[in-house]
C-alpha distance (Angstrom), angle and dihedral (degrees) to the residues before:
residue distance angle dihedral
X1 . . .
X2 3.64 . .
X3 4.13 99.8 .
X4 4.14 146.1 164.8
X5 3.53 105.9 -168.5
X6 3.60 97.4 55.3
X7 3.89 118.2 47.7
X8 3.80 106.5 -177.6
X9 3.76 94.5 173.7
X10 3.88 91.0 50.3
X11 3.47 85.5 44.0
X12 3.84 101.1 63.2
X13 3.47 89.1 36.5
X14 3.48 98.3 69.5
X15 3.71 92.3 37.9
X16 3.95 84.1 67.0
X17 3.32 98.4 41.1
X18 3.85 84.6 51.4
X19 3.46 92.6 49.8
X20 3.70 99.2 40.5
X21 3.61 87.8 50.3
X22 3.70 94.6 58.9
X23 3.78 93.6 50.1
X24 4.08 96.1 50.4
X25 4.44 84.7 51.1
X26 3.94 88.0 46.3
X27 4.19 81.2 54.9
X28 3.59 104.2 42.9
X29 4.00 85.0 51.7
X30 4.00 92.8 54.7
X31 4.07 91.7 39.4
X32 3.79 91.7 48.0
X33 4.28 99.9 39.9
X34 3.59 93.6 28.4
X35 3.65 98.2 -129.4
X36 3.88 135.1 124.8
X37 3.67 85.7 -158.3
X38 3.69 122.6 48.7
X39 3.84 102.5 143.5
X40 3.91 135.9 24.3
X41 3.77 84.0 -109.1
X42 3.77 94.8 64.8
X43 3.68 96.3 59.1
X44 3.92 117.3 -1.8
X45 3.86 94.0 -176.2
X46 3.96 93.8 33.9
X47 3.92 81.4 59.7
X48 3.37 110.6 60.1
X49 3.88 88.0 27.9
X50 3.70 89.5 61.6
X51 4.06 97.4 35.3
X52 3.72 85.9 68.6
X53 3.66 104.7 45.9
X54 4.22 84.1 46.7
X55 3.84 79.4 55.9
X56 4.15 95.7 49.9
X57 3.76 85.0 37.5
X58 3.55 95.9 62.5
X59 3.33 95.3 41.0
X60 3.92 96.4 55.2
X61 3.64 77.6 54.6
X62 3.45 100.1 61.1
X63 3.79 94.5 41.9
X64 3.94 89.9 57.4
X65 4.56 88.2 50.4
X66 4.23 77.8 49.2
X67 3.89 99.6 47.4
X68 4.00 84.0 46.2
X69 3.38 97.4 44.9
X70 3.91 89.7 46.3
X71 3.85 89.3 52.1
X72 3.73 83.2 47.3
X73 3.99 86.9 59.2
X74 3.57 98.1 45.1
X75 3.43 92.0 45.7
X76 4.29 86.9 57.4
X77 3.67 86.8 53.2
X78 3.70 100.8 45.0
X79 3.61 90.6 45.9
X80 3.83 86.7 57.4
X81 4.00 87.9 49.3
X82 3.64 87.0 66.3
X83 3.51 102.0 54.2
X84 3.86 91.6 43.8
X85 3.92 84.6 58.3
X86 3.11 95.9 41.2
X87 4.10 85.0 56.0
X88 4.08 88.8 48.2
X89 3.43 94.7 48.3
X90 3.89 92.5 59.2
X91 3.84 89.0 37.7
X92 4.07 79.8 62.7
X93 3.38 98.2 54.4
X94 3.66 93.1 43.4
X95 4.04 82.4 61.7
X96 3.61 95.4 47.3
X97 3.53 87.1 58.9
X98 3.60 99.5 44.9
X99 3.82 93.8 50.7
X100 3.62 88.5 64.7
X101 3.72 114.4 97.0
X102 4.15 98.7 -137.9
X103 3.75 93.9 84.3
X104 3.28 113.4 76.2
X105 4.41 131.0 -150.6
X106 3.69 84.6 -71.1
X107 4.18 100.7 57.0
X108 3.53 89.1 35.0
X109 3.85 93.3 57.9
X110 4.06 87.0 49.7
X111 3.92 90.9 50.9
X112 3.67 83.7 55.9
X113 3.59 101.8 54.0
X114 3.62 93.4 54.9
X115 4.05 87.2 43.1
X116 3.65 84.8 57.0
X117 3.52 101.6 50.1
X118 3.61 88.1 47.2
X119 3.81 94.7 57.9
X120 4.07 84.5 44.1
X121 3.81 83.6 60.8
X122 3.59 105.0 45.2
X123 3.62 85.8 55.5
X124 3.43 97.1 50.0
X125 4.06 91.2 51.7
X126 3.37 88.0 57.1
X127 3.56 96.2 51.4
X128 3.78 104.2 45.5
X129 3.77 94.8 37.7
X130 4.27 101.9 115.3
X131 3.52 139.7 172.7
X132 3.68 102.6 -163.0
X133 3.52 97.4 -25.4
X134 3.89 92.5 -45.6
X135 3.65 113.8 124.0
X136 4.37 105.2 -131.3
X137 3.80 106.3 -178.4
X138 3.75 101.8 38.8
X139 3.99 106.1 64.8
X140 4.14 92.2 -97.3
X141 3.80 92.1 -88.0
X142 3.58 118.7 113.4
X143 3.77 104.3 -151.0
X144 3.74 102.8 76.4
X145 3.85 97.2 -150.1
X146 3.73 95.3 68.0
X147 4.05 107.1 23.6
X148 3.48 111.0 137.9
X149 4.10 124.2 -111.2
X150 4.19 97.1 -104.1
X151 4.30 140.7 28.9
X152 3.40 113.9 -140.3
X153 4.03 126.5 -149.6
X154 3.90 131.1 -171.7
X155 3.65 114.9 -156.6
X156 4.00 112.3 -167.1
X157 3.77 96.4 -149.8
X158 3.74 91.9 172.7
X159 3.15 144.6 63.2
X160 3.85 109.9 -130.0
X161 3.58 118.2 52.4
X162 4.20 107.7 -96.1
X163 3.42 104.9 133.3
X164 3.87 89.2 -152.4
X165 3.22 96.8 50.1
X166 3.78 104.4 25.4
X167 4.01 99.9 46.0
X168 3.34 142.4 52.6
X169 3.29 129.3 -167.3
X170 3.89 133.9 -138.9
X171 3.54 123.3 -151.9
X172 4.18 114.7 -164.9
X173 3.97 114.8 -176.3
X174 3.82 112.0 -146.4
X175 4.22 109.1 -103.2
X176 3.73 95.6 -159.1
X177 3.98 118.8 138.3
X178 4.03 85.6 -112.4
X179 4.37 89.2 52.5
X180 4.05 92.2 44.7
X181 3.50 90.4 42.2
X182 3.90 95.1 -120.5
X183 3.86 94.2 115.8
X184 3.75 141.7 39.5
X185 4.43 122.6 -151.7
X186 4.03 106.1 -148.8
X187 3.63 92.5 -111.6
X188 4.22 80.4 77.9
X189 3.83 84.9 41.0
X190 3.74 101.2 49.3
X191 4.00 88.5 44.4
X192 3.97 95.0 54.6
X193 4.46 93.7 38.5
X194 3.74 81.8 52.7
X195 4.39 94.0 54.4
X196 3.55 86.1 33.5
X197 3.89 86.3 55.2
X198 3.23 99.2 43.3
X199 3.63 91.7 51.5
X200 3.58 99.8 49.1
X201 3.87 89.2 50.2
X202 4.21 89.4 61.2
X203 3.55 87.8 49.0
X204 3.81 93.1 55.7
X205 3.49 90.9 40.9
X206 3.72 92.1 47.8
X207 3.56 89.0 48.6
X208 3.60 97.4 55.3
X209 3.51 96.5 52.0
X210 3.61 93.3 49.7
X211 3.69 83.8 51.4
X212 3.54 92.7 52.1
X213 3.79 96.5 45.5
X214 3.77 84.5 53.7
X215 3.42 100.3 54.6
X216 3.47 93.8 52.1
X217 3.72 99.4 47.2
X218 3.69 86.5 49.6
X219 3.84 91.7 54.7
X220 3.40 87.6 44.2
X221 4.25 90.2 54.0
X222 3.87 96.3 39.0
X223 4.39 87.4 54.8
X224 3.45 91.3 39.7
X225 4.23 94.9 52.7
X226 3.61 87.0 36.1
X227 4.03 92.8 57.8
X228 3.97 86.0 45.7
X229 3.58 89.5 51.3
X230 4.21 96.9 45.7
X231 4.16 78.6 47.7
X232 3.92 94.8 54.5
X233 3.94 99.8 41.0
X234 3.93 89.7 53.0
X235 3.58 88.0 50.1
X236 4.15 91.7 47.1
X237 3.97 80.2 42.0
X238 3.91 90.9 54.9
X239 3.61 97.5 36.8
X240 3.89 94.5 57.2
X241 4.17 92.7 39.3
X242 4.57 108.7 100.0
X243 3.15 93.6 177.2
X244 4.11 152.6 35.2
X245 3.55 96.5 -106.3
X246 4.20 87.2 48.6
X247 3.98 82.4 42.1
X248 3.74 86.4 61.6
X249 3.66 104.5 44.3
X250 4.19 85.1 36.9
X251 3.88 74.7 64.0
X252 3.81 99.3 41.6
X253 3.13 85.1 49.1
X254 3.93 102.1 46.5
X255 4.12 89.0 46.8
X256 3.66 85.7 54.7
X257 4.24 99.8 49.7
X258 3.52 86.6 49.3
X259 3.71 97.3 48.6
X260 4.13 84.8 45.2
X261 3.66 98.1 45.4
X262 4.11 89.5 30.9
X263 4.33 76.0 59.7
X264 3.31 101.6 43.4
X265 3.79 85.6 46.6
X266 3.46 98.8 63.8
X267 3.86 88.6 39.0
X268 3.46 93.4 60.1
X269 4.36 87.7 41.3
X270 3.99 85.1 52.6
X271 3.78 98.4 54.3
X272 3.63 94.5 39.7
X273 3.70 89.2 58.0
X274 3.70 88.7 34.6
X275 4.10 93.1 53.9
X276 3.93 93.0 40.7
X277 4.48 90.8 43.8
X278 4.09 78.3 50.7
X279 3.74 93.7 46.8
X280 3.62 92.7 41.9
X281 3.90 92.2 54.5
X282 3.62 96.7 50.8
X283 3.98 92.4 48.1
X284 4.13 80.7 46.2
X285 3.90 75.6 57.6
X286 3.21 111.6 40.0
X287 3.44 88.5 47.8
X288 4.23 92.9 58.1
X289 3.82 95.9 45.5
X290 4.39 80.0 50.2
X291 3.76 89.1 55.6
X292 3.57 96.1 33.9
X293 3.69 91.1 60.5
X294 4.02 89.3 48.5
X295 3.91 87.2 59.3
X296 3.86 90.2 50.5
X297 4.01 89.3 55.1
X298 4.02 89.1 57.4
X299 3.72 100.1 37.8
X300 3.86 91.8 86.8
X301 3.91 121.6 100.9
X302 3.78 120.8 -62.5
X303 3.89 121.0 -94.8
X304 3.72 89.8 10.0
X305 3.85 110.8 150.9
X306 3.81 116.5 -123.5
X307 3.81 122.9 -166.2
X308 4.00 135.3 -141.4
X309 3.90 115.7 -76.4
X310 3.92 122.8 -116.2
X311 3.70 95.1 175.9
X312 3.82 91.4 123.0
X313 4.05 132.5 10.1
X314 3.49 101.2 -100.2
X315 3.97 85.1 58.2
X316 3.78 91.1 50.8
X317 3.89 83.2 54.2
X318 3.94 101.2 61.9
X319 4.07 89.8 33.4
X320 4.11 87.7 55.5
X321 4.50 82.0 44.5
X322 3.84 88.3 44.1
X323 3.95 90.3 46.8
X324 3.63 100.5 49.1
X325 3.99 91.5 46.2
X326 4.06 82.0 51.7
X327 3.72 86.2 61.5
X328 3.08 108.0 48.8
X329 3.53 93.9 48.6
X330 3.72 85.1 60.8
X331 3.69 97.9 34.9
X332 3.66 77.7 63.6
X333 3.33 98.2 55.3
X334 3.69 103.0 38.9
X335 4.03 82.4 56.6
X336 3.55 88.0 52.7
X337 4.16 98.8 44.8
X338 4.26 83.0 50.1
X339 3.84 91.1 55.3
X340 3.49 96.1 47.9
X341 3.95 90.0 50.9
X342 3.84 89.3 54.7
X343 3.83 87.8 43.5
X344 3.56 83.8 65.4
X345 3.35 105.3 44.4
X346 3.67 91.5 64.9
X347 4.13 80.4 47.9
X348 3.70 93.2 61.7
X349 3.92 93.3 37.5
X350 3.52 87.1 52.2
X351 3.94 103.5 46.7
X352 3.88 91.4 42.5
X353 4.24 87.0 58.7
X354 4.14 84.7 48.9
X355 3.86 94.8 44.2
X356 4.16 88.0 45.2
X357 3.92 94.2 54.7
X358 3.93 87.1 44.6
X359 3.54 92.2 52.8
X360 3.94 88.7 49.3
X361 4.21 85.1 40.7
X362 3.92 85.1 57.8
X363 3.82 99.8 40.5
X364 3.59 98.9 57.3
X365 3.62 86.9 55.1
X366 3.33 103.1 47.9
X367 3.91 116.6 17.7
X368 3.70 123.0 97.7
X369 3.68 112.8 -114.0
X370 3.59 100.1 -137.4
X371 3.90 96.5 -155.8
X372 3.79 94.1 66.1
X373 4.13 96.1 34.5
X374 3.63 85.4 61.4
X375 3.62 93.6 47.9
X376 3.57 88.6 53.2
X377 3.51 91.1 47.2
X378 3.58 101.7 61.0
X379 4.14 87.5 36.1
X380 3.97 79.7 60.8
X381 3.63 98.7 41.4
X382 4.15 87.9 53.4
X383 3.54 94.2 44.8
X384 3.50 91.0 48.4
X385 3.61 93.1 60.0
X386 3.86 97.3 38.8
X387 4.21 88.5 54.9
X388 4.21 89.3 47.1
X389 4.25 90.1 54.0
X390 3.60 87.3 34.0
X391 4.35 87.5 55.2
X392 3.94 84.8 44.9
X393 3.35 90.0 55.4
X394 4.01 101.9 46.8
X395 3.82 88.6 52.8
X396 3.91 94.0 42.0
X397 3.79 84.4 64.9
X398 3.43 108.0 62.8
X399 3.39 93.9 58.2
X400 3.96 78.1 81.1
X401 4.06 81.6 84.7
X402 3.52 90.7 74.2
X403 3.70 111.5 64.4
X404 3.56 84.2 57.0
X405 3.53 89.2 59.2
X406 3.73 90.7 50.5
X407 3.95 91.4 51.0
């Protein structure tokens, strides 16, 4: 039928050019962002599909900025290891020196100096050496008279949440003079002055009462051989007397050995006591001036750190014993700290492969591929044009209708 309302033609060729239309915009918005995907309504499944690997990707990102920064941290604290030894190892030679019997009170006093300052500055190492505010060599405590022996740090190498898989955990041992046994605080000090008081004051008390005990008993002895002996020289006296006369001087004679001997007796009973009181007193003294110079050892300032003696060979001997166990015990740990680093080497080598094929995972989902967008493009573009004549030409024909009209 030959109608004007209802243009068919016209019709479907603005339904093309509608559609066509939509299809070149949907184009120019993947050529000019780059991405397949710019809307749920694109790709429903490709969205949430490429939402979560974004989300894993990130993540595995994250975990490789952690593994490096955790290398970065043990690399702080193993770069502190190597000064301490460094410190230790002169400490040791300072030792060897000292145990050698040509320097004399005065070089051996020097040696010790620098030995102390040395001991000073091991602990101070391990007291200012941070990561971000967090101290690494000195058990994580600030208060250096009760820090515990280790630091511990968890590295989240992953990105899900398995803490075998996903952590990794860094043990630091404290490196103060205390932990490597290089240095004492005076809280050990004060503790082993007081036993060593304590003990000395038994002794003396001990040895007093033995003293006293032995002083009587001698008394005792010296009266009691003194009696014998007053008993047999009256009996020599009587034996020896013939007559009354002799009987009396024999008697004279007796009363006067006893009173002699009885004398001498307590004499010799007095000085005993006498020697052993005088004996006692000065053990009672010797035995204050020892404690005495204890307390002086513990009356310095709390916390202070005190190093190793080399004021005579035998000194030198346990300090160079004391030093070597010191390094080993951070031998051991440096070896440790360098193991872990490589450990996570092959952590960030590893995660940077995963995150890569992600990355590829995600782009083939959701990047444009500019080869066919442009195709599309200029299908669009031709289209396009083809639907506008075609429009042109649906309402052109109706005007057919009118030289009818004219008839």
């Amino acid at each position: 039928a030959l109608t004007v309302a209802t243009n068919t033609g016209a019709l479907m060729a603005q339904a093309a050019a509608s559609s066509v239309n939509k299809e070149m915009e949907a184009s120019m918005e993947r050529l000019s962002t780059g991405k397949r995907i710019n809307g749920a309504a694109d790709d429903a499944a490709g969205v949430a599909i490429s939402s979560r690997l974004t989300a894993e990707i990130k993540g595995t990102n994250q975990a490789i900025r952690n593994a490096m920064d955790g290398q970065a941290l043990i690399d702080t604290a193993e770069g502190a290891h190597q000064e301490i030894t460094t410190i230790l190892q002169r400490m040791r030679e300072l030792a060897v020196q000292a145990a050698n019997d040509t320097n004399d009170t005065n070089d051996r006093n020097n040696l010790q100096t620098e030995f102390e300052q040395l001991t000073k500055e091991v602990d101070r190492i391990s007291q200012v050496t941070t990561w971000a505010g967090q101290k690494l060599l000195h058990g994580g405590v600030s208060d250096s008279s009760s820090h515990s022996d280790t630091n511990s740090f968890t590295l989240h190498i992953g990105s899900n949440t398995t803490a075998a898989q996903d952590q990794l955990s860094v043990v630091v041992g404290a490196v103060t003079a205390k932990a490597l046994g290089v240095g004492f605080n005076t809280t050990t000090m004060a503790s082993q002055a007081s036993v060593a008081s304590v003990a000395l004051i038994s002794s003396t008390a001990s040895v007093a009462s033995q003293a006293s005990l032995a002083a009587t008993t001698t008394a005792a002895a010296v009266a009691s051989q003194a009696s014998v002996a007053s008993v047999a020289s009256v009996a020599s006296q009587a034996a020896t007397a013939a007559t009354g006369t002799q009987a009396s001087q024999a008697s004279v004679a007796s009363a006067a050995s006893i009173a002699s001997r009885a004398s001498l007796a307590a004499l010799a009973a007095s000085d005993s006591s006498t020697s052993r009181a005088t004996r006692a007193s000065v053990a009672s003294l010797a035995s204050r001036a020892a404690v005495s110079s204890q307390a002086a050892i513990v009356s310095k300032a709390a916390g202070e750190i005190h190093s190793l003696t080399l004021n005579s060979a035998s000194n030198a001997l346990l300090a160079i014993t004391a030093l070597d166990a010191g390094m080993v015990t951070i031998n051991t740990q440096r070896a440790t700290l360098g193991s872990l680093t490589n450990r996570l080497d092959n952590t960030v080598s590893n995660l940077t492969n995963i995150s890569t094929n992600l990355q590829a995972g995600r782009g083939r989902i959701e990047d444009a591929d500019f080869a066919a967008e442009t195709t599309n493009l200029a299908k669009s573009q031709i289209l396009q044009q083809a639907s506008t004549a075609m429009l042109a030409q649906a309402n052109a024909s109706k005007q057919n209708v009118l030289s009818l009209l004219q008839g």
